[in-house]
C-alpha positions as CSV (number, residue, x, y, z in Angstrom):
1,X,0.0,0.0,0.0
2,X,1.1,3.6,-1.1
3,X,1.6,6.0,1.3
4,X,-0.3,9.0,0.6
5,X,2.4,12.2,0.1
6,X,2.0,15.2,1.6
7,X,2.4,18.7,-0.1
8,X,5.3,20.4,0.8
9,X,4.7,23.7,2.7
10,X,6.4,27.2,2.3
11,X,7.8,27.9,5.9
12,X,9.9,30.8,6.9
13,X,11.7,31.6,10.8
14,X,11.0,34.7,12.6
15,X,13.6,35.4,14.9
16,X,13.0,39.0,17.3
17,X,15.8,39.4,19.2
18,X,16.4,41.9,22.3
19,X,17.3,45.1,20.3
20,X,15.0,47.8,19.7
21,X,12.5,48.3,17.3
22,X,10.0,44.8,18.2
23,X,7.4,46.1,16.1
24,X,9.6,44.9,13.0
25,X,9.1,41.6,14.3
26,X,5.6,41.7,15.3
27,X,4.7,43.7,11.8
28,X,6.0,41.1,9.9
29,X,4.3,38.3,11.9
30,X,0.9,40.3,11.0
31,X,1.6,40.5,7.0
32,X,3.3,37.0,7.2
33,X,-0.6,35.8,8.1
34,X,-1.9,36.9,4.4
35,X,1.1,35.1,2.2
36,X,0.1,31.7,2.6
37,X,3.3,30.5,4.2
38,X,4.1,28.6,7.9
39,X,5.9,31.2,10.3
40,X,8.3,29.4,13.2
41,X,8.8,31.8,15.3
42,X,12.0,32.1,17.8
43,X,12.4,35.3,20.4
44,X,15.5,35.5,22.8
45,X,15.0,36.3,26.1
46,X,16.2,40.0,25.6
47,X,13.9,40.6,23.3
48,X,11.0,39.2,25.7
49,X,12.0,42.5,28.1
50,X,12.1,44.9,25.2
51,X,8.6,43.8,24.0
52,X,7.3,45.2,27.5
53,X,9.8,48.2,27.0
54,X,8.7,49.1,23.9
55,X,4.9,47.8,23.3
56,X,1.9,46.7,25.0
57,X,2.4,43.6,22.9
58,X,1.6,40.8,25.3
59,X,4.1,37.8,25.0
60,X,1.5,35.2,24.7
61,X,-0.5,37.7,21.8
62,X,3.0,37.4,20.1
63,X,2.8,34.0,20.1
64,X,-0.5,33.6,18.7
65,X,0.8,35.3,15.4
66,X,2.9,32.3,14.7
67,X,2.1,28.9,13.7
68,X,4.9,27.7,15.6
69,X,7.0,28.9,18.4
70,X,10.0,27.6,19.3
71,X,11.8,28.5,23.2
72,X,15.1,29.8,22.3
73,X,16.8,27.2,24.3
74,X,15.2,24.7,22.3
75,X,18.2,23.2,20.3
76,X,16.9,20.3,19.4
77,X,13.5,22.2,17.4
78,X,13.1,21.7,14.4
79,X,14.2,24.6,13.1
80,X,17.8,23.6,14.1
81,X,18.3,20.9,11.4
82,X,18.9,21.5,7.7
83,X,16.3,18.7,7.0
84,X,13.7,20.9,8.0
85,X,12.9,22.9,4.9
86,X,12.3,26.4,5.1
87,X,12.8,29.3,2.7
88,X,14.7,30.5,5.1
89,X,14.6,33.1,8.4
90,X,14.2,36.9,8.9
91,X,15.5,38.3,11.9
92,X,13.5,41.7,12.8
93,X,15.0,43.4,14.7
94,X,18.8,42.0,14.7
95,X,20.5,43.0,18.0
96,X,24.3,43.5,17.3
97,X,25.1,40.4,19.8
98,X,22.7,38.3,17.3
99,X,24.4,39.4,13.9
100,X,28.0,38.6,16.1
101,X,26.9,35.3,16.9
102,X,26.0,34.8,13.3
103,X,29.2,36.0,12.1
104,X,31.3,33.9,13.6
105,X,29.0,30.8,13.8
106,X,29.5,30.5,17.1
107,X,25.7,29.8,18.2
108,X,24.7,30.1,21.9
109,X,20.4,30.1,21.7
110,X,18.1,28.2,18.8
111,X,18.2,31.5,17.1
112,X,21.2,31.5,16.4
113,X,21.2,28.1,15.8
114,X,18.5,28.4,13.2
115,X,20.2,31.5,11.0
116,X,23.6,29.4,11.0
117,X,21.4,26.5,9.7
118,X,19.9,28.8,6.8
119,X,23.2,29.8,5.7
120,X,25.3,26.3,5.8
121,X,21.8,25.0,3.7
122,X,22.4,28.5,1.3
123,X,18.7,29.3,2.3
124,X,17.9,33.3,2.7
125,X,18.8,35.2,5.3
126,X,18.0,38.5,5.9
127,X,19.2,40.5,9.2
128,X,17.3,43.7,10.0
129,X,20.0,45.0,12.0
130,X,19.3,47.5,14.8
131,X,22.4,49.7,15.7
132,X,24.2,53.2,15.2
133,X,26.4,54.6,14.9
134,X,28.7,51.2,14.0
135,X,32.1,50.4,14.9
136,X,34.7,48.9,12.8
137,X,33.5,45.0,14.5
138,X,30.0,45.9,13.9
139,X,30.9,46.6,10.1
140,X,33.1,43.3,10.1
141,X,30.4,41.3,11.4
142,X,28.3,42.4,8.4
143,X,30.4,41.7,6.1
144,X,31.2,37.8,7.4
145,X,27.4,37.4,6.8
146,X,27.4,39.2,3.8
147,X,30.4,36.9,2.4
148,X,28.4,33.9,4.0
149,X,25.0,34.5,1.9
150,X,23.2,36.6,4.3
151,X,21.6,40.2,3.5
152,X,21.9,42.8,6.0
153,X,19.1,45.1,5.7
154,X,18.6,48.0,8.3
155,X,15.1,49.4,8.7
156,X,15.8,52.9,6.6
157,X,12.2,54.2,6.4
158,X,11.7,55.3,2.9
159,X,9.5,59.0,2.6
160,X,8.6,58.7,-0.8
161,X,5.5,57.8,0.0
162,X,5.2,60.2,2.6
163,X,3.8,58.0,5.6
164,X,1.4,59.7,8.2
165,X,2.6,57.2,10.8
166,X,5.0,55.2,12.2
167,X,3.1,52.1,11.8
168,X,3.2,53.0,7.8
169,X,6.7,53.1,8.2
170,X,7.5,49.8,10.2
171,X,5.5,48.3,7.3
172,X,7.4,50.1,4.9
173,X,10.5,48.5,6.1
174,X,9.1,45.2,6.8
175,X,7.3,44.6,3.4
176,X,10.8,45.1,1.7
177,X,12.5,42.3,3.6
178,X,9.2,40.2,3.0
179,X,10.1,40.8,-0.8
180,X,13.9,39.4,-0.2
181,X,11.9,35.9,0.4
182,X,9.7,36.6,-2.7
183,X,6.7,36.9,-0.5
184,X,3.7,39.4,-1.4
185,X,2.4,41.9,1.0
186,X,0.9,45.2,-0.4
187,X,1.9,48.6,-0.1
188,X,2.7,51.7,-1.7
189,X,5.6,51.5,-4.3
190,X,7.5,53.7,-6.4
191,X,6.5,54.1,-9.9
192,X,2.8,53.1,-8.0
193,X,2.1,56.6,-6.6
């Protein structure tokens, strides 16, 4: 008797890490929910202080926006192996510590873990990377990920489209790394206004 196949999934990681600007991470959550793909979600435990800093973004609401969350001491998730298909993880917001880690694949949490994973498997890997001004290491550590496959993409708010709000601008941001992953969510463009 044939075993009856199942169809493959799209799946991509979010990983929000303790630097600021969690609404990146939560935004992209939100328009992850209307392009049809499975979101694994990982936040390290800085990041679960500057959510109360910074929003009044329960934890547990957070969670709900994912199909999957993972504890970032988790290292045996699945997340962490190649096997596990994904088109690959966007970290939103990237703490300096994070992108370090990455750097030098020297992994402490399943975050990290999961990024080094996307890279060795030459998945996508785009870093929203949270930090100025930048220091000769910090520029270094961009470039290792750069040389290893990875994007870094800071959240530069575009004004083209003149946003009336700061949420319009998270989206801004967060739509553009959502494009790196060839994933659809709508908003203004140029050429479009």
């Amino acid at each position: 008797m044939k075993s009856e196949q199942v169809p493959l999934v799209d799946r991509i990681i979010v990983g929000i890490t303790g630097a600021t600007g969690i609404p990146y991470g939560i935004k992209a959550l939100e328009l992850l929910k209307g392009c049809e793909v499975e979101t694994h979600l990982v936040v390290s435990r800085s990041a679960e202080k500057v959510i109360a800093y910074e929003t009044d973004f329960p934890i547990k609401t957070l969670d709900l926006l994912a199909d999957r969350v993972h504890p970032a001491e988790d290292i045996g998730a699945s997340i962490a192996s190649g096997s596990f298909k994904t088109l690959g993880m966007l970290v939103a917001p990237c703490s300096v510590k994070t992108l370090s880690e990455i750097a030098t694949g020297v992994t402490s949490t399943l975050l990290t873990r999961a990024a080094d994973v996307v890279l060795k498997e030459r998945r996508r890997l785009v870093l929203m990377v949270r930090e100025t001004p930048l220091h000769a290491g910090h520029l270094r550590s961009m470039l290792a990920v750069t040389e290893m496959g990875g994007i870094i993409m800071p959240p530069v708010p575009s004004f083209y489209t003149h946003p009336a709000t700061i949420d319009e601008m998270v989206t801004h941001s967060v739509v553009r790394a959502l494009d790196l992953f060839g994933l659809e969510a709508q908003m203004p463009r140029w050429g479009d206004l």
